[in-house]
N, C-alpha and C positions, 0 to 999 in steps of 0.2 A: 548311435548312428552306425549304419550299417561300412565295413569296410573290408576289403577282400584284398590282397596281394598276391601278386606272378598272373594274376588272373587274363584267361582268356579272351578275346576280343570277336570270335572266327562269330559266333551267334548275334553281333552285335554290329554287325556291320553288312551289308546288302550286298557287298562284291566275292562275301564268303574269303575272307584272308585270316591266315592263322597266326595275328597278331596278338605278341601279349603287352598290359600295360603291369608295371610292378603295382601299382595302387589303383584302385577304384571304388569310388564312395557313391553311396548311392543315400542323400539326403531326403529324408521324407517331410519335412516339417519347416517352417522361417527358423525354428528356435536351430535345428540342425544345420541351416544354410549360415546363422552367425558363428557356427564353431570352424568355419572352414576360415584361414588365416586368408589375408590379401596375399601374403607370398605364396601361399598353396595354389591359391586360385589364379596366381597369374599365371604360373607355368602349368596348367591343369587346361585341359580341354574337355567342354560343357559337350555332351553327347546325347543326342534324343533315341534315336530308332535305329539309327546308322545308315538310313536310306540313301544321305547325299553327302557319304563321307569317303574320303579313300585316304585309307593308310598307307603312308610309301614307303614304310620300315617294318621291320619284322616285329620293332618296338615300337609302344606310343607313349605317349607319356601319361602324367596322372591322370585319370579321365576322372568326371561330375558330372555322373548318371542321374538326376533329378527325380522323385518318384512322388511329386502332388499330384493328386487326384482329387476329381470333381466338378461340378456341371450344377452351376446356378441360374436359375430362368426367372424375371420379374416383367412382367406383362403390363403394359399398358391398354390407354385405348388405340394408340397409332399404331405401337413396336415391341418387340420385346427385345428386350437386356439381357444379354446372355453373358458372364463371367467364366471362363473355360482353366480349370488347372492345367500346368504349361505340359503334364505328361501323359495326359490324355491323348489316344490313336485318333489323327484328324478327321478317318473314314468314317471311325465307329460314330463322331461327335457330328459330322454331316449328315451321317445317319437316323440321330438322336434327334437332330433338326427336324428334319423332314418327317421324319414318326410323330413328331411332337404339333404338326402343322406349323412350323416356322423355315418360310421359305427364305434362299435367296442364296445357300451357298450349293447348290447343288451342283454347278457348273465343276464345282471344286472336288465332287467327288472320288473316289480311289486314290488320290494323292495319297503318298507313302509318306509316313513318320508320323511325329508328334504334332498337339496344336502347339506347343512351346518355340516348335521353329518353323513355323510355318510365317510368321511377322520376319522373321532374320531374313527369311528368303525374299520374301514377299509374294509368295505361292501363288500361281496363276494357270490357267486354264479356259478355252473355250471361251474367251472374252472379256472371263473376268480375275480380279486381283484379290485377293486376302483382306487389303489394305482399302479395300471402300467398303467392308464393313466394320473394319474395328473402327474404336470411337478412342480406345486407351488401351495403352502395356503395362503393367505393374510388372516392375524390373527390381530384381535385389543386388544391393550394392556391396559389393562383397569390404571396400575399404571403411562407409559409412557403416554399416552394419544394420542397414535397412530398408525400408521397400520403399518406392517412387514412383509414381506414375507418369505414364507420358503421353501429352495427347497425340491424336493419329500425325498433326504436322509435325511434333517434335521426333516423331519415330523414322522423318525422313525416307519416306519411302520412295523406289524409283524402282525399275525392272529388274527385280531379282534383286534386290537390294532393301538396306534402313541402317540405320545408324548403330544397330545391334550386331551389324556385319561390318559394321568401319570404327568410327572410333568408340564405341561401347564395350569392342571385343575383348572378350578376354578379364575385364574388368565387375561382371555379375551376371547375373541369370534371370531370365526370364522365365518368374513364377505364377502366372497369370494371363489372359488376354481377353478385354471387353469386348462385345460385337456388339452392334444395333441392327437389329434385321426388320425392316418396314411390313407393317403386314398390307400393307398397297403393294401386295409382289408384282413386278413386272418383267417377264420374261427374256432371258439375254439369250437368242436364239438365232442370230444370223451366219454366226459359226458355220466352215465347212462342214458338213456333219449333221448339224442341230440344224438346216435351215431343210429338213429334209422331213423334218416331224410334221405330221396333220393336226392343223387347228379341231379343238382350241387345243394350244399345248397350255401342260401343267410342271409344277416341279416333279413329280415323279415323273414322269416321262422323259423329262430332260436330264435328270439324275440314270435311268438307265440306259438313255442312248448313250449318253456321258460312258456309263460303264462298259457299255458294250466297243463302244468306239475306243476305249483304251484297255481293251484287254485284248484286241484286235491288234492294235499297235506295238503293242509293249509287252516284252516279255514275263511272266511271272519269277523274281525275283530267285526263289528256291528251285526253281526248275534251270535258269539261265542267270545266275549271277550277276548283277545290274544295281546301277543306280537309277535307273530313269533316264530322262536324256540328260547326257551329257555336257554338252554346251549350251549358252545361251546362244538364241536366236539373234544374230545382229541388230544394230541398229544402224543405218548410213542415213547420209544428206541425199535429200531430193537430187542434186547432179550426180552424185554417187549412183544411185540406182538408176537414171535417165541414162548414163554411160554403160551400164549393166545391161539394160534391159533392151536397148537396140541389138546388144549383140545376144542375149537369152531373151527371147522376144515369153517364151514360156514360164518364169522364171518367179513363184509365189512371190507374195506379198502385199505389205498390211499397213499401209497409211497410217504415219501417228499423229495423234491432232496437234504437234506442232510442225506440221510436214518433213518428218523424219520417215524413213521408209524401214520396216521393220523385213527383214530377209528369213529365210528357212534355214539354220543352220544343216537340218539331215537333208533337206535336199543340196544344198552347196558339197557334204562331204559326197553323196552320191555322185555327183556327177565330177566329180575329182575323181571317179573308179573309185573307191573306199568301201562300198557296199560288202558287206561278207567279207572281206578280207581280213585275214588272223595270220599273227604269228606269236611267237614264244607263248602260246597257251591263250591266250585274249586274242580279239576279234572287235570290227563292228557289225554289229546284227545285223544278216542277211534281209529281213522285211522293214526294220528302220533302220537308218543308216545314224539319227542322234541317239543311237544306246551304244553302250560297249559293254560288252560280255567277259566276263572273267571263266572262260571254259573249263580252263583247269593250271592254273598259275596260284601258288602260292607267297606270289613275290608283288607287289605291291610297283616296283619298279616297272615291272611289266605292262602296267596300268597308263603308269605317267609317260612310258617311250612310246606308246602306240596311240596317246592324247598328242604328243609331240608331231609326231609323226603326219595324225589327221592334219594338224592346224598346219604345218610347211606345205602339205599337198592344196590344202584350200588358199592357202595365203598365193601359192605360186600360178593356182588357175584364176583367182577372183581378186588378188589385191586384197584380200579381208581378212582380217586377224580373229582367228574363230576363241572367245574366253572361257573357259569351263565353269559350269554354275555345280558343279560339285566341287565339294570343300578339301582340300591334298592336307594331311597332317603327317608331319615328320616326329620326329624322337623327340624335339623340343616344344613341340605345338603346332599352329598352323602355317602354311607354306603361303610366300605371293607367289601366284602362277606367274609370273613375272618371270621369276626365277625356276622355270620349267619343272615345278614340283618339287623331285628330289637332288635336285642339287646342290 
């Protein structure tokens, strides 16, 4: 098995920070994921692409760089079954789809990182989620010393959320992820944005408005240092946003079907004045206001005081506690943003 020591982290991470971790294993095979001890693996942090991670030390700890690869397709007459190794690029594999005539995640296109955490997150997009097409997670369990599946309920999935991100963590890897992709495709196109396309629309069409619409948005990661956006998008009570929205008569948002009202995190920092505002080297993006930009900080802390910073300014105009959907890891593993990153 491959394993590398003092090794660098600055290529392996989206915010561009020149962290090193002393160990980093990069297992290619199940037979390799059982030589990794459950002590190794608890204090190790599972890493895909590094798109939705921030390092808040100059140190990380052991990281478990996964390196399965592979792309199985079994067709029926309704659907086809698609089997994704967890360290396959999610683009390239959305890609794969749509070349392949298997429609349905296109919505999902450009997302940064791996398919392997794209279920952790619960990756979502233009209306749709990850998690209404997986059917199962094949997960290894670093104490049993072996794979399990799990079906899409047991994977618990909620908004930016699963069971891979609360109590799974830490505890194995996710070396696999089933999809079912109906070929009755039906187009999820009402999206700001997407409701703009000329019938008939197709999946490619909605794969590059998609693209075009988020490349518009979002800065290119090597050009502008970034995780995507940064926070999650609230979620309040129907009188929460009824009290909102008499005094922000303008103010986005998105009806959840259990009458929860879904908010705009970049618009709530915007209009806190946050827009383009940088200090000690980091920023948030002048054209969206949910990125923040690492311009030229090599310090990791910089990251989490100007996350701080956003969420007091929003909290003190709106009453709303803004959560960051990117992942803070310290010296000893992962951080509760609870505890303001790195403290």
């Amino acid at each position: 098995m491959k394993i590398r020591t003092n090794f660098s982290l600055q290529a392996f991470n989206s915010f561009n920070l020149p962290v090193v971790t002393a160990e980093i294993i990069f297992p290619s095979t199940i037979k390799e994921l059982a030589e990794i001890s459950i002590e190794k693996a608890s204090t190790s942090y599972i890493l895909g692409e590094g798109t939705n991670t921030l390092f808040c030390h100059d140190n990380a700890p052991t990281i478990i760089k996964p390196n399965l690869m592979g792309i199985e397709v079994i067709e029926s007459d309704d659907n086809f079954q698609v089997k994704v190794a967890c360290a396959q690029n999610w683009h390239e594999f959305v890609l794969f789809c749509i070349n392949s005539g298997i429609y349905g995640l296109e919505n999902l296109a450009l997302i940064p990182g791996s398919v392997g955490a794209a279920p952790v997150q619960n990756i979502g997009a233009y209306g749709i989620e990850v998690s209404n097409f997986i059917t199962s997670v094949t997960w290894f369990d670093f104490a049993k010393k072996k794979q399990v599946d799990f079906t899409n309920a047991e994977c618990q999935f909620g908004y930016r959320d699963s069971i891979f991100k609360q109590a799974l963590n830490g505890t194995g890897i996710i070396t696999h992820v089933h999809f079912l992709l109906p070929k009755a495709w039906q187009a999820v196109d009402s999206y700001q944005g997407l409701n703009e396309l000329v019938s008939p629309v197709t999946p490619q069409a909605i794969m590059a408005k998609v693209i075009q619409l988020r490349q518009a948005k979002l800065p290119e990661p090597k050009q502008h240092p970034n995780a995507g956006s940064f926070f999650k998008n609230p979620i309040v009570s129907k009188d929460v946003f009824n009290e909102l929205h008499q005094q922000y008569a303008h103010m986005p948002h998105y009806l959840q079907d259990n009458g929860d009202v879904k908010l705009a995190a970049g618009w709530l920092i915007e209009q806190a004045g946050l827009k383009g505002f940088r200090r000690d080297g980091v920023g948030v993006h002048e054209n969206q206001a949910l990125v923040v930009i690492n311009y030229e900080s090599k310090q990791g802390e910089s990251i989490v005081a100007l996350s701080v910073h956003i969420q007091k300014k929003v909290k003190a105009k709106f009453n709303i506690q803004l959560v960051p959907e990117v992942r803070f890891i310290g010296v000893d593993g992962e951080l509760s943003h609870a505890s303001t990153g790195c403290k």
